[in-house]
C-alpha positions in Angstrom: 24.6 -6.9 -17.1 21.4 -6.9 -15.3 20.5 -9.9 -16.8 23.9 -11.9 -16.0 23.1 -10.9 -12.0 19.3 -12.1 -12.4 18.0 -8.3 -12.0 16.5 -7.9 -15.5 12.4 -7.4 -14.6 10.6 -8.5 -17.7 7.1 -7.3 -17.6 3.9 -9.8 -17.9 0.8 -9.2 -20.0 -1.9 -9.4 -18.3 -5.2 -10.7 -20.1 -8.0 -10.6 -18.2 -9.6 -8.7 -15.9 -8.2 -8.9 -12.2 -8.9 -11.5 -10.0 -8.0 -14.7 -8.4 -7.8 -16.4 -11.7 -6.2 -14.4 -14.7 -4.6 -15.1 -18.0 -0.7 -13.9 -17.9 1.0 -14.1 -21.3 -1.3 -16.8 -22.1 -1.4 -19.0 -19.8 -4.5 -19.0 -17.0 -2.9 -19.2 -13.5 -4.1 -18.7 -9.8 -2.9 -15.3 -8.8 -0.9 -14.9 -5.3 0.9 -11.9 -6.9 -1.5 -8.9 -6.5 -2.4 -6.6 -4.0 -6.2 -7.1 -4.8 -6.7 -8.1 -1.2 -10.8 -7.8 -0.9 -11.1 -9.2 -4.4 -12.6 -5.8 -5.4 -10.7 -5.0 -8.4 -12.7 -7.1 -10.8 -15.8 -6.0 -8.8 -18.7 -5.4 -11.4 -20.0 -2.7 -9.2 -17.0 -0.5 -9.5 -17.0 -1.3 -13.5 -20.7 -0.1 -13.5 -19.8 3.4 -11.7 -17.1 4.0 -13.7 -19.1 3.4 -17.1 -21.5 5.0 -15.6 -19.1 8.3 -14.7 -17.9 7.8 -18.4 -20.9 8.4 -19.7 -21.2 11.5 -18.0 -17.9 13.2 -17.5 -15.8 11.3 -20.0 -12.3 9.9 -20.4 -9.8 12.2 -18.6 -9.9 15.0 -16.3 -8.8 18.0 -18.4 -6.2 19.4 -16.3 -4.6 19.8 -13.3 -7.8 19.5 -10.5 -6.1 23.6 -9.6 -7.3 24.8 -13.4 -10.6 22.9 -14.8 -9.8 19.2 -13.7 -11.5 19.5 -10.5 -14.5 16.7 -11.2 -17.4 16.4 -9.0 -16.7 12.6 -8.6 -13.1 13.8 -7.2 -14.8 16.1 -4.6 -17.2 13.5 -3.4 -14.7 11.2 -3.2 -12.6 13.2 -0.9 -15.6 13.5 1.2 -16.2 9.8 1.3 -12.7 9.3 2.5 -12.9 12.1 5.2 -15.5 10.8 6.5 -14.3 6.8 6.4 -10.7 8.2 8.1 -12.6 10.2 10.5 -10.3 13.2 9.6 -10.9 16.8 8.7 -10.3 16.7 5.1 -8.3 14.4 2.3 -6.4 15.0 -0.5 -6.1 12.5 -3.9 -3.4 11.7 -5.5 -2.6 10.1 -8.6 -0.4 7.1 -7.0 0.7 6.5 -3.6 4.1 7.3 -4.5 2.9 10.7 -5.5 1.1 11.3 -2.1 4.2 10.4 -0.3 6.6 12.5 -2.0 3.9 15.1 -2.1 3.1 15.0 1.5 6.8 15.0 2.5 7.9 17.6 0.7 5.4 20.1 1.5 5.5 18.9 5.3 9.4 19.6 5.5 12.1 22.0 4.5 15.8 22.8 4.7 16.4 22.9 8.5 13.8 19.4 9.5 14.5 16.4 11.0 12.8 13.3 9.9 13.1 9.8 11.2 12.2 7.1 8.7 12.4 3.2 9.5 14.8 1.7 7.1 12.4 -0.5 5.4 10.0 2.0 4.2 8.9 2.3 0.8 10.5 3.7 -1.9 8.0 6.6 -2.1 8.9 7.9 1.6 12.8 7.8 0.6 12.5 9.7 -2.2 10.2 11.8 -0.7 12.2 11.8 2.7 15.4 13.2 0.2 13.5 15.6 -1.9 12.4 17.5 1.0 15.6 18.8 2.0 15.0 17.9 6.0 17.9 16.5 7.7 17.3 12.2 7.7 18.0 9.9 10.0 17.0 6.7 8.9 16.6 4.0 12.3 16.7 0.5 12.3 14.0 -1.7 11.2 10.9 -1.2 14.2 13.7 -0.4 16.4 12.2 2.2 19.1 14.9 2.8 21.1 17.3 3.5 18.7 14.2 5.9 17.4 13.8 7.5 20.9 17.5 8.1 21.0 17.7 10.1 17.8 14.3 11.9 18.9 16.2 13.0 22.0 19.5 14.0 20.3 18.4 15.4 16.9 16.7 18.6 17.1 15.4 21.0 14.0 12.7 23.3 13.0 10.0 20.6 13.0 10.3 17.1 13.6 8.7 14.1 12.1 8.1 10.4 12.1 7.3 8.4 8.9 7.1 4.9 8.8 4.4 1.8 7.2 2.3 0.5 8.7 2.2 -2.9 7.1 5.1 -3.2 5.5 4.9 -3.8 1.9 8.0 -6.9 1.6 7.6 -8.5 4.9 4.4 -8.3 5.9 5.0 -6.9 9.4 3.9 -4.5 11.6 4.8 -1.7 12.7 4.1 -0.5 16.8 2.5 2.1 15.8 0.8 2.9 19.4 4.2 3.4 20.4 5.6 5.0 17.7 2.5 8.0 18.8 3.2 7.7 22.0 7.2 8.9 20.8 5.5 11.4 18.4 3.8 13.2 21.8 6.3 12.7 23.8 9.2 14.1 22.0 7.2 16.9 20.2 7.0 15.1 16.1 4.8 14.8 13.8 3.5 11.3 12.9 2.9 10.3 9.2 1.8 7.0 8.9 1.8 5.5 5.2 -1.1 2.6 5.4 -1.3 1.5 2.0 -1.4 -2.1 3.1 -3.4 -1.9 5.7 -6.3 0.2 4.4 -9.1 -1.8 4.0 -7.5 -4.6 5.3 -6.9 -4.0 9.4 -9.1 -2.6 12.0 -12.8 -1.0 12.1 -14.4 -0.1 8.8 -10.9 -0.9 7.3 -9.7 2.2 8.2 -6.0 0.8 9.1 -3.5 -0.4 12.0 -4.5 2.8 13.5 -7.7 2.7 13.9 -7.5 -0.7 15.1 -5.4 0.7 18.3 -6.5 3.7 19.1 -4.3 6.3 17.5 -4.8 9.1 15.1 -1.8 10.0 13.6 -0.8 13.8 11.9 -1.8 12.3 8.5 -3.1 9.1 7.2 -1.4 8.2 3.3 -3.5 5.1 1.9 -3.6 3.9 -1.7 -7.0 2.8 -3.6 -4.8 0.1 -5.8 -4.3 -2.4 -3.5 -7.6 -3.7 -1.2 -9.8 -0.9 -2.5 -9.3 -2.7 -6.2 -9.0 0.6 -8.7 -6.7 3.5 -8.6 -4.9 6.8 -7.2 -4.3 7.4 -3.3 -5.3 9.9 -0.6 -3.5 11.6 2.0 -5.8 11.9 5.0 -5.5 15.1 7.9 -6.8 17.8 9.2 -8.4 20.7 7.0 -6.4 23.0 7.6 -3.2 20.7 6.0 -5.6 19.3 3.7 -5.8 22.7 2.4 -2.2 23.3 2.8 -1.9 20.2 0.3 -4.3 21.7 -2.2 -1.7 24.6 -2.3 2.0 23.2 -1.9 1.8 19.4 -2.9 3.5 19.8 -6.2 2.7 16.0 -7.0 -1.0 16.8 -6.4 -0.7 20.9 -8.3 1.5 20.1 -10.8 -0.6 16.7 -12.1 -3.7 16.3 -14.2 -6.5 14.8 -12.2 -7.9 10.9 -11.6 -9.5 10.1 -14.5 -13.4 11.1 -12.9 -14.7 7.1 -13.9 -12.2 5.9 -11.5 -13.1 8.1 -8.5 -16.5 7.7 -8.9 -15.6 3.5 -8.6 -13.5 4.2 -6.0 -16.4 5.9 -4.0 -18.3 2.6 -4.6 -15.2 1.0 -3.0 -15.0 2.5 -0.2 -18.7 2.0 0.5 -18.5 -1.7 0.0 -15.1 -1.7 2.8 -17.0 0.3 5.2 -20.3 -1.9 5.0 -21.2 -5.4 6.7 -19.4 -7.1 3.6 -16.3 -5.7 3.9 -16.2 -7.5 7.2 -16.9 -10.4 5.9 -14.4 -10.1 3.3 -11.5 -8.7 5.8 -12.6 -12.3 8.2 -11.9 -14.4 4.7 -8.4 -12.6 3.9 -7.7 -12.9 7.7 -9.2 -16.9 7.4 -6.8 -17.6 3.7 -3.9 -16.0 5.8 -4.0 -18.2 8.6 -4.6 -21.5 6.8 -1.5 -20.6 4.5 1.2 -20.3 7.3 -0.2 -23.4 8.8 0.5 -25.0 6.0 3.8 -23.4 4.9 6.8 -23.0 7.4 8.9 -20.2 7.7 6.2 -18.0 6.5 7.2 -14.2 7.4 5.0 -11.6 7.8 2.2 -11.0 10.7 -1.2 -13.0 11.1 -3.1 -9.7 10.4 -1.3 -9.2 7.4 -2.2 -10.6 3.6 1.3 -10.0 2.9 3.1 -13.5 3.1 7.1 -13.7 2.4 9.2 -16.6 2.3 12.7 -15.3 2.1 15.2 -17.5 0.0 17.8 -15.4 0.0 19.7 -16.0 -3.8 18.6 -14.1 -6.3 18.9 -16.9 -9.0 17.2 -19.3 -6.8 14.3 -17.1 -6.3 13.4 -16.7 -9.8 14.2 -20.6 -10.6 11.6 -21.0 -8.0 8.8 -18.4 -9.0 9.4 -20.1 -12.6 8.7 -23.5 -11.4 5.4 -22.2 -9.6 4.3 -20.7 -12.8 4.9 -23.8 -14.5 2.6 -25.4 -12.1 -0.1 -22.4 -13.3 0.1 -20.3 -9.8 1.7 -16.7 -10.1 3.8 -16.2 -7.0 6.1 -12.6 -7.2 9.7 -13.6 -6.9 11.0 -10.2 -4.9 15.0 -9.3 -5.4 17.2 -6.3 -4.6 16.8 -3.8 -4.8 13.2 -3.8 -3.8 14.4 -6.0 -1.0 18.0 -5.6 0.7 21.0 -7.5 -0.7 20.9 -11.6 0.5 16.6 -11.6 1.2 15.3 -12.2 -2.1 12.1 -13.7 -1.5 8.8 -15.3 -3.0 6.3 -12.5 -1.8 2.9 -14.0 -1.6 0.1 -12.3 -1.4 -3.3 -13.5 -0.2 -6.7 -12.1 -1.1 -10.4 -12.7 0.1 -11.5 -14.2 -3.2 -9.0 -17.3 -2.4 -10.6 -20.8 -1.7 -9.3 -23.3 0.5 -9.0 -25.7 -2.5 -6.5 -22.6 -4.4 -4.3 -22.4 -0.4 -4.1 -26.0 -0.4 -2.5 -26.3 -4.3 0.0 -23.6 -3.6 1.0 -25.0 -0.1 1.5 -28.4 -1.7 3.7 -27.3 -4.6 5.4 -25.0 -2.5 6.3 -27.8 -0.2 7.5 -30.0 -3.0 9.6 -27.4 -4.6 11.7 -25.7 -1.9 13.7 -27.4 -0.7 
């Protein structure tokens, strides 16, 4: 059935380490379908921490982080991050989907109101539903029609969720207005950057940062410009320490493996330094030359998130198979990751991209959509 309706997913093989060139079932391609947006996650500095971290703590983490699985590379990690967000305290988590649904869930309760935009990831409607709250789900960066529930929906607490980059078309949310709500109407703002960390504003630290605005709590994910694993909900201490207790994706799940967190804090050192700007000006530099090169090219300028909607659901995969053909891996996006009629080729850019690697892609794309 799935198949017949070109919705069967058929997984790759990836054979090679990460990067801008990789080996997929075989064949070597130019990759435009990760979210390896510095070019970090074939770093050899992270790979030297985490052999290094292997050495000393081993393979896994034991446990849950609550019993023995509490490594000393998870703690200083935390730290690392607290002090890149600027925030009080942070919290790991295995995945960013597990942040989100832990976050929500132990935010809100029987008897809440949360507004979540409806394009949001998949983590923050799950998590939105598990929680119990009362959702109202607004259209797509539509603030007025988000002011109007704020000002007719009332409950216990109150909350905002939304992306900040969002993770299909590449846009942005308003996210100085959408604090500016938040105070005004007495919510909490969560604020899921997972695209944008690393990517956007001073140090990397997000769309926030880059205008001014500290929301309630920061979610970001280390598997996408950070290049290894695991994500982090970042807050005050005092809900830090609230997640420590009632998070039951964080309680209830063995730790990072300890290698991994102690690349990760090699990450974030590398995003917060002079290279990491240099690296964010390149993504920013491949991003521009792309959409002047490729029409109808969704997503914003800031953003290393490039869609190109199609629309048919066949079409799209003809097309990413005819890109493949041509050795350049191009993710061809359908429902129900995407809503029904805006299947799309999501391309996605990354520091380590030349000019020559752009200029191939935008050429065949060209030739083959028509």
């Amino acid at each position: 059935m799935l198949e017949g309706e070109h919705m069967l997913r058929v997984p790759r093989v990836l054979e090679s380490r990460q990067g801008v060139r990789v080996t997929v079932d075989g064949v070597d391609v130019v990759n435009f379908a990760s979210n390896d947006y510095l070019g970090l996650a074939g770093d050899p500095r992270l790979s030297s921490a985490a052999a290094a971290s292997l050495d000393r703590d081993g393979v896994g983490a034991g446990s849950s982080r609550l019993i023995v699985g509490n490594h000393r590379a998870h703690v200083t990690l935390e730290l690392d991050v607290a002090s890149w967000m600027r925030c009080g305290g942070a919290r790991l988590f295995s995945t960013g989907y597990a942040a989100n649904v832990g976050v929500l869930t132990t935010l809100l309760r029987a008897g809440d109101m949360v507004f979540s935009d409806e394009l949001n990831h998949a983590s923050i409607i799950d998590g939105c539903r598990l929680s119990r709250a009362s959702v109202e789900v607004y259209p797509h960066r539509d603030l007025a029609a988000l002011e109007r529930g704020l000002q007719s929906r009332g409950g216990r607490r109150r909350l905002v969720v939304s992306e900040s980059v969002f993770s299909m078309d590449g846009d942005i949310a308003d996210v100085a207005a959408l604090a500016e709500l938040c105070r005004r109407y007495d919510a909490v703002l969560v604020l899921d950057e997972a695209h944008a960390v690393g990517v956007v504003g001073p140090e990397g630290r997000g769309v926030a940062a880059d205008v001014g605005v500290v929301p309630d709590l920061v979610i970001g994910t280390f598997g996408k410009a950070l290049g290894t694993f695991g994500a982090f909900a970042a807050t005050t201490q005092a809900v830090s320490d609230l997640l420590w207790n009632r998070a039951r994706s964080l309680v209830f799940s063995t730790g990072v493996p300890p290698s991994i967190s102690a690349a990760t804090s090699v990450a974030v050192m590398i995003v917060r330094s002079g290279e990491g700007d240099d690296r964010r000006r390149q993504l920013a530099a491949s991003s521009w030359r792309f959409r002047t090169l490729v029409p109808n090219v969704g997503g914003a300028l800031e953003s290393a998130i490039a869609p190109i909607v199609i629309g048919d659901d066949r079409r799209v995969v003809e097309l990413g198979a005819q890109l493949l053909a041509a050795k350049l891996l191009v993710a061809s996006v359908r429902p129900p990751t995407v809503p029904a009629g805006t299947a799309r080729l999501r391309v996605s850019m990354s520091a380590a991209h030349t000019a020559e690697n752009i200029k191939d892609l935008a050429a065949i794309m060209q030739r083959v959509i028509r």
